[in-house]
C-alpha positions, 0 to 999 in steps of 0.5 A: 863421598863429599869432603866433610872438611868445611868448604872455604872459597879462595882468598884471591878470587875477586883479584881479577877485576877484568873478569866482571862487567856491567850487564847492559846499563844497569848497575850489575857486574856478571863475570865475564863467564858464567857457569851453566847448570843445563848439563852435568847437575841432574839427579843421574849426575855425580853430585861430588863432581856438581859440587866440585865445578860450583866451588872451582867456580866460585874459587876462581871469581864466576859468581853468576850460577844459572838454571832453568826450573826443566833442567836435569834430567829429570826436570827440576833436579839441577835446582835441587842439586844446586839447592844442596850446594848451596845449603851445604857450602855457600850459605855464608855467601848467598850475597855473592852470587848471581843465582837466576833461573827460567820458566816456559818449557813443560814442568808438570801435567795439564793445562798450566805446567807450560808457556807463560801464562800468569799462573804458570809463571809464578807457580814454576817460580815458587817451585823453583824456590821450594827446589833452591831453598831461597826466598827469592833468585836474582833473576829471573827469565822468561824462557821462550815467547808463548804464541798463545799467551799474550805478552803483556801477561808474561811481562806482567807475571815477571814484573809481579815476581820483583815487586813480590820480593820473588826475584831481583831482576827479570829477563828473557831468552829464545825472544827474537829481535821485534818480540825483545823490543816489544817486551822490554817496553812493556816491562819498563812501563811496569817498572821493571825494565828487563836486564838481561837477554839470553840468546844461543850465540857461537861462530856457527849460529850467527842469528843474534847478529840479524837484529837482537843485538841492535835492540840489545845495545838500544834498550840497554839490555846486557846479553849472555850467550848460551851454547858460546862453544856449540855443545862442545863443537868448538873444543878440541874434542872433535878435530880428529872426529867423534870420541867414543865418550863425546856428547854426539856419542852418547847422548845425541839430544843436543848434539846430533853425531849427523851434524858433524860432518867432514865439512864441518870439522874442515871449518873447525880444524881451521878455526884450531889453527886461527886460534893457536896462531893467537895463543889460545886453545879453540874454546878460548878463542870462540869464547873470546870471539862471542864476548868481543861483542860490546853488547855481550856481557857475559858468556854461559859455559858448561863444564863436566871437569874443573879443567875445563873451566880453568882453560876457558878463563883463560880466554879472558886473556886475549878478548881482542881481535885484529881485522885480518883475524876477524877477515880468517874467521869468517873465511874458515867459516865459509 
């Protein structure tokens, strides 16, 4: 049962000025850490606890909500959720937050439910409203480059969801180095230069390193990590193995039981013992590590419990790194 006491947001929760960030060079501050919707928000979920990590959220300053038009399951049912949320407890305080979401996975049947044509760009976008209940989301993305449409079609379908009062800003995910340059001039011919990039980032998957992030700090576009703590990999929970409740356990989509092997989890227990030598728990400090990047904006965390969101700000108390500390990551990473 949901509380039927009125929600109200914490007094002190934009206290904390550290926690938020100008996204590349434009004139949007994100928090530091943003919550993602991808897991825990679908129609099979218990929406008390959604609620509970979006309120917590927003209690302890994450303004910034982000979704996908395919996240769920089933598709489209995270928005629907979050929709509720909002109608029901943050309407007062819709300009408060940074709502964005994506398009470019398969939504529906036939021929225009997928990739990012002109039409079902903007068509995924208008249902994602409908879901939301908004006249329009502060960003929205392109959510992988479509090999068979052109891009200047898929920047133009971004560029005409500002211009119709759609979205705020737009920007792009799963884009490799050349592809991101490619489209950000494009959309600054159109006038809407792209704010944002959202690659999969974290200690074990380091191919944001071999370019994007050159362009990302060339453009001035701001990056946000998703998957910063490796679908849980870089927690906590797997140092003594897999838990009988753990993702790789129950839902092996996404994190493959196969994938954690003894080698891995050496690598892991050495980067635990990294991270209490620096007072920090191993989430924190793989959120620290991602968010050391200048061209890093914001990190994208996941929640099932409101403990852990509390734990992971906690990472925002420590985000430097010495050399020797940066030399013993890259060491227990061999």
């Amino acid at each position: 049962m949901v509380p039927s006491t009125p929600y109200a947001p914490a007094p002190q929760r934009y206290e904390n000025a550290a926690l938020y960030r100008a996204c590349g060079r434009s004139g949007l501050k994100l928090p530091r850490l943003s919550l993602g919707l991808w897991h825990n928000f679908g129609a099979e979920a218990d929406y008390a606890n959604a609620r509970a990590l979006v309120l917590r959220s927003f209690d302890l300053g994450i303004t910034h909500f982000d979704l996908a038009n395919n996240y769920g399951p089933p598709p489209g049912s995270a928005e629907v959720t979050f929709g509720r949320i909002l109608r029901e407890d943050l309407a007062a305080h819709r300009d408060e937050l940074i709502i964005s979401t994506k398009a470019g996975y398969p939504m529906w049947d036939g021929p225009y439910g997928d990739g990012g044509s002109r039409k079902y760009m903007l068509a995924s976008l208008d249902q994602s409203l409908r879901r939301l209940g908004l006249p329009y989301v502060d960003i929205f993305y392109s959510h992988r480059p479509d090999p068979k449409t052109p891009l200047e079609e898929t920047m133009g379908a971004l560029a005409h969801a500002v211009r119709s009062g759609r979205a705020l800003y737009v920007g792009l995910s799963n884009y490799n180095p050349e592809q991101t340059a490619a489209a950000a001039q494009l959309l600054r011919g159109l006038g809407t230069p792209c704010l944002i990039h959202q690659p999969k980032y974290h200690l074990f998957e380091r191919m944001a390193e071999c370019g994007l992030i050159e362009v990302l700090r060339r453009e001035g576009i701001g990056g946000i990590a998703f998957c910063p703590l490796a679908q849980g990999l870089l927690t906590s929970r797997y140092l003594g193995g897999i838990p009988a409740d753990a993702r790789a356990a129950r839902d092996p989509r996404f994190l493959k039981p196969e994938d954690i092997t003894e080698e891995r989890l050496g690598k892991i227990r050495l980067l635990d013992a990294i991270a209490r030598a620096r007072g920090q728990s191993l989430a924190q400090m793989a959120l620290s590590w991602v968010l050391r990047e200048p061209a890093i904006t914001s990190a994208l965390i996941g929640a099932s419990k409101t403990s852990q969101i509390e734990e992971n700000l906690g990472a925002l108390k420590n985000l430097q790194f010495g050399a020797r500390e940066l030399a013993e990551i890259e060491s227990a990473l061999k």
